[in-house]
Residue, then its C-alpha position, 0 to 999 in steps of 0.5 A: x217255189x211259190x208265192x208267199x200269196x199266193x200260198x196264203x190264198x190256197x191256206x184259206x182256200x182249203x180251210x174253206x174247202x175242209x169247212x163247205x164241202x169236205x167237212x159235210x160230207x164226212x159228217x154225212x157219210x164218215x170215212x173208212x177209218x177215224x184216222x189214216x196213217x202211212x203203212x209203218x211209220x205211224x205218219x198221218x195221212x192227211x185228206x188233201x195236201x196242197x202247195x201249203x204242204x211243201x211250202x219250204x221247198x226248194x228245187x235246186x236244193x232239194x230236188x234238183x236233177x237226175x244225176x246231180x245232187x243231191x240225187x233226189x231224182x235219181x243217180x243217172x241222168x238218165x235213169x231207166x230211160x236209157x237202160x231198164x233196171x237189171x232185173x235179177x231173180x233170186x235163185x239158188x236151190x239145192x245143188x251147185x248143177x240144179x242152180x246152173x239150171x235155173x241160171x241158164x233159164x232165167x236167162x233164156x227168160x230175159x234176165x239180165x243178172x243173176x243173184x245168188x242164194x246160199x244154204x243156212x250151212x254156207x251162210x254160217x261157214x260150216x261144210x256141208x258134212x259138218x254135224x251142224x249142218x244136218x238138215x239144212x244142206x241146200x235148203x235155204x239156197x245152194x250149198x257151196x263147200x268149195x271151188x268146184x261148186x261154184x266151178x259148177x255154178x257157173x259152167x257155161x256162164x262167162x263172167x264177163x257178160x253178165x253181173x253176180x249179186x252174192x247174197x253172202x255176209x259172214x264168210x263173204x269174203x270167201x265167196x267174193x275169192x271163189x267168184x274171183x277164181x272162176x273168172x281166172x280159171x275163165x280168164x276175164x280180167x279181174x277189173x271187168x268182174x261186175x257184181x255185189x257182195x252183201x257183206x252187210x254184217x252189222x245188220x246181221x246182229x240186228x235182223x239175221x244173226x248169221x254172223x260168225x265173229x266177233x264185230x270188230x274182227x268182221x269190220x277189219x274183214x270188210x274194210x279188206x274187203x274194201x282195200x283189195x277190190x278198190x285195186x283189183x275189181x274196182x266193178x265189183x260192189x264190195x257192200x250192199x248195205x241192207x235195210x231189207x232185212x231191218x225191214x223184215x224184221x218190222x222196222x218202220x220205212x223210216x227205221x230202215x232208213x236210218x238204220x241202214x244208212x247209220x251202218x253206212x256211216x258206220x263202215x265209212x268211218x271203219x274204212x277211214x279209220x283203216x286208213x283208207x281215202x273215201x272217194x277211193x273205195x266209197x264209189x263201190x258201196x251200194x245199198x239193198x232196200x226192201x219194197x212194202x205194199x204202201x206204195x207212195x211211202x216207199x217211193x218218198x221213202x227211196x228219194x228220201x235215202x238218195x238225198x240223205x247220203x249226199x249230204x251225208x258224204x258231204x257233210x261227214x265225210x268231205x267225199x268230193x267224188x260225185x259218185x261217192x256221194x251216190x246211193x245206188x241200191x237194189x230192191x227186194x219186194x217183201x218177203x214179210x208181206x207173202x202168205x201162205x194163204x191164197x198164194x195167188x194174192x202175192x203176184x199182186x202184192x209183187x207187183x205193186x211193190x215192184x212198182x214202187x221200186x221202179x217209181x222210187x229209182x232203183x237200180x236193180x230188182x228181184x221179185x218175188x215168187x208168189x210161194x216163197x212164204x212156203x219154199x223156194x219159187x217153182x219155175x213157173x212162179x220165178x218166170x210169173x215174178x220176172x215177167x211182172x217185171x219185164x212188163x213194168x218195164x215194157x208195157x206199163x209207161x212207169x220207166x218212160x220218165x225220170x222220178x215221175x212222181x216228183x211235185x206231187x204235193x203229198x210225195x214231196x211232203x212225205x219225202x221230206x217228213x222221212x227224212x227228218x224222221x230217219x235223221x231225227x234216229x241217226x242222231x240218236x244212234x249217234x249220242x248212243x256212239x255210232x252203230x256198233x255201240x247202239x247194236x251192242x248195246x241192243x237198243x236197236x233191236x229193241x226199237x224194231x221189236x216194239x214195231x214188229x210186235x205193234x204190228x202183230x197185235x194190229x193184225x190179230x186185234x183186225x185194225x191192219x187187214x191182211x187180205x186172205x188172212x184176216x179178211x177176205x178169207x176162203x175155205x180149204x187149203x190149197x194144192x200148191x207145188x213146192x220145191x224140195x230138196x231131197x235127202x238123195x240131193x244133200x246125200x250127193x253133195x257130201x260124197x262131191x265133197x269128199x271127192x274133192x278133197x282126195x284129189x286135192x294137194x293138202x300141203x297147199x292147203x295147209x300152207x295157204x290156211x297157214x298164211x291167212x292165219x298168220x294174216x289174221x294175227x297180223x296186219x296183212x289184208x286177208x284176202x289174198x291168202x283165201x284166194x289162195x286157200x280157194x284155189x288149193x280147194x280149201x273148203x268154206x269150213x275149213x277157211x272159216x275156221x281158220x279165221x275163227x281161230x284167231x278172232x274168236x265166235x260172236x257171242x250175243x249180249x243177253x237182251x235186257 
């Protein structure tokens, strides 16, 4: 992209630079740190980039327009110039009514898709009058035990006007069936059913561990998954490949990269080997990143992943749909980063991170409410949290142009410096023998937990300043609202529960649990018989045993 000469000349400019003025300054004065580096990779930051910094790039082979590989710039020719991002709010509180609630609010405030979260019971497939669920009925998110529930969740709500982000893993297969029904029961067609599961199992035993069966079992389920919505919701995200919860678990911006496009490469490969053509089912898999604070690096650290899928579906896979190659993603702000003390603190936090998803290209975006370091977001703190967001898209100009930020010396150098890095790390994970092998093997929890731990010891020892926790810091405790989930609440969900199974036909319920199981031992996809166990009424429970019948519970290696 320039002259050879003229790069000569601004080398020699800047040494002048750093020689003359730079350099006698910070002598006089110093800096507020010895070194700079980026927020988690450790990359230095240097005082002054220059076209000496990009001097290898090429426009057309690294940039070149939204819409058009390698996507650097963007999946949509038009990006948010033609529509915002959709902005959803995570919710999903107590009850099945209480979350109806909150979803006709949230979209009389403006919201333009929903995204649902689930109970610590409901992520683990257990129901909710089930000995392990005790205490954590409707805590974490909505307790769904069965199709009434989510007939509830939705009431008045039709599904095929607007779009369901399912924040659901192991027993995703059995929420994707019950969103499935009510759109029968409402009757939109399956085809015009619009929304994502997270189906993101892999990262469940690196970040979450609310998995339920063993890895190869729950990769068979996921490429059924893949198989059965490729024919019948081909609108529908059947994965969100998440690097969100790599990153909370205190992965660097480049480990989540590489890490959670290693686990794309890792499902691909599953899907292919099932027997499945790529450009078939590749153009539903989506991804789910989380936003930090530092603001540039997530930003190159967005660009970075687009234009490393394409070549990955390119290279790897022969992909030859161009939305095959496309990395479509939706952007969490950090929960890590919220705290505790002086709460009001996080709507800035909020709302620097929610920029940098913007400025990175995002398709979709929650933010976060400034109290969910403490519980669920209050009602005013979700409309705080999605009012950040309208006004980025409104007022703010950061949507008016495509990848703003693209030719700034340093964003261009530290998009492409993550790259390497993050390939550098997926050509580990490949000599370690792909994904499956390097989690099993624990290696790659071992890479986050030495970052997590660093960076613990870096806020404790005052090298990394958290404002209002280890500087800035103000006396007495705040009086904040909380939600709560009542014992009254988790009381009434068990008596609905038990109220749906005594007016239900327990012989279609055996018969439809009989069929999956026999699905399961088989080579049949195992998604039409849960259809047909969520019809019947059967419960989250009472499916998921059945599945785990026949594959068995993960048991984790011991961590050495």
């Amino acid at each position: 992209m320039f002259d050879p000469e003229q790069l000569d000349d601004i080398r020699e400019a800047r040494e002048g630079w750093e020689e003359e003025t730079y350099g006698p300054t910070v002598e006089r004065f110093g800096e507020r740190k010895e070194t700079f580096e980026t927020d988690t990779g450790g990359q230095e930051v240097k005082p002054l980039y220059t076209p000496a910094d990009v001097a290898d790039l090429d426009y057309t082979e690294d940039l070149g327009f939204p819409g058009e590989e390698p996507y650097t710039r963007g999946v949509y020719s038009t990006m948010h110039r033609g529509r915002p991002w959709t902005m959803r709010q995570y919710a999903g509180m107590g009850t099945a009514e209480e979350t109806n609630e909150r979803f006709h609010y949230l979209l009389d405030q403006g919201q333009t898709g929903l995204s649902m979260a689930f109970d610590l019971p409901t992520q683990m497939g257990y129901d909710s009058d089930d000995a392990m669920a005790a205490g954590e009925v409707g805590k974490a998110g909505v307790a769904i035990d069965t199709l009434a529930d989510y007939e509830r969740v939705f009431d008045g709500i039709p599904l095929d006007e607007v779009s369901t982000s399912m924040t659901i893993n192991a027993p995703a297969s059995v929420l994707l069936a019950m969103y499935i029904a009510v759109g029968d029961k409402q009757g939109v067609p399956r085809e015009e059913l619009r929304g994502t599961i997270q189906n993101d199992v892999l990262k469940e035993y690196i970040a979450r561990n609310t998995y339920i069966y063993p890895p190869e079992p729950s990769m068979r389920i996921v490429t059924d998954i893949f198989e059965f919505c490729a024919a019948e919701t081909p609108k529908f995200n059947t994965i969100s490949i998440s690097g969100y919860h790599i990153r909370e678990a205190g992965a660097t911006a480049a480990q989540e990269t590489a890490f959670t496009l290693a686990d794309g490469i890792e499902y691909v490969q599953a899907a292919i080997d099932a027997g499945l053509d790529v450009d078939e089912f590749a153009p539903q898999l989506s991804f789910f990143f989380n936003a930090h604070n530092n603001i540039l690096e997530e930003v190159a650290k967005f660009r970075a992943a687009r234009r490393m899928w394409a070549k990955i579906m390119d290279e790897r896979f022969d992909a030859e749909n161009p939305k095959s190659k496309q990395l479509k993603f939706h952007t969490q702000t950090a929960g890590s980063t919220l705290t505790a003390q002086q709460i009001e603190n996080n709507v800035v936090r909020v709302a620097y991170q929610a920029l940098a998803a913007v400025l990175g290209g995002t398709q979709s975006l929650h933010t976060n409410g400034k109290d969910e370091a403490l519980s669920i977001p209050t009602e005013q703190s979700v409309r705080t949290a999605l009012r950040t967001q309208q006004i980025l898209a409104h007022e703010s100009g950061a949507a008016d142009t495509i990848d703003p930020l693209a030719g700034s010396y340093y964003v261009e150098s530290l998009t492409d410096s993550l790259e390497e890095e993050a390939f550098e790390i997926i050509d580990e994970v490949d000599d370690r023998g792909g994904m499956g092998k390097a989690i099993e093997e624990q290696w790659v929890q071992r890479q986050i937990q030495d970052v997590a731990y660093e960076r613990q010891q870096e806020i404790e020892d005052g090298d990394r300043i958290v404002v209002g926790v280890n500087e800035f810091t103000t006396d007495g405790e705040q009086d904040v609202d909380i939600e709560e989930v009542t014992e009254e609440d988790q009381r009434r969900q068990i008596e609905q529960l038990e109220a749906t199974k005594a007016d239900r036909d327990e012989e279609e319920v055996e018969a439809a649990l009989a069929a999956l199981r026999d699905a399961c031992r088989g080579d049949d996809n195992v998604m039409p018989p849960i259809v047909r166990a969520v019809k019947a009424y059967a419960t989250v429970g009472e499916i998921c045993d059945a599945m785990r019948e026949v594959f068995g519970e993960h048991k984790p290696a011991a961590s050495v």
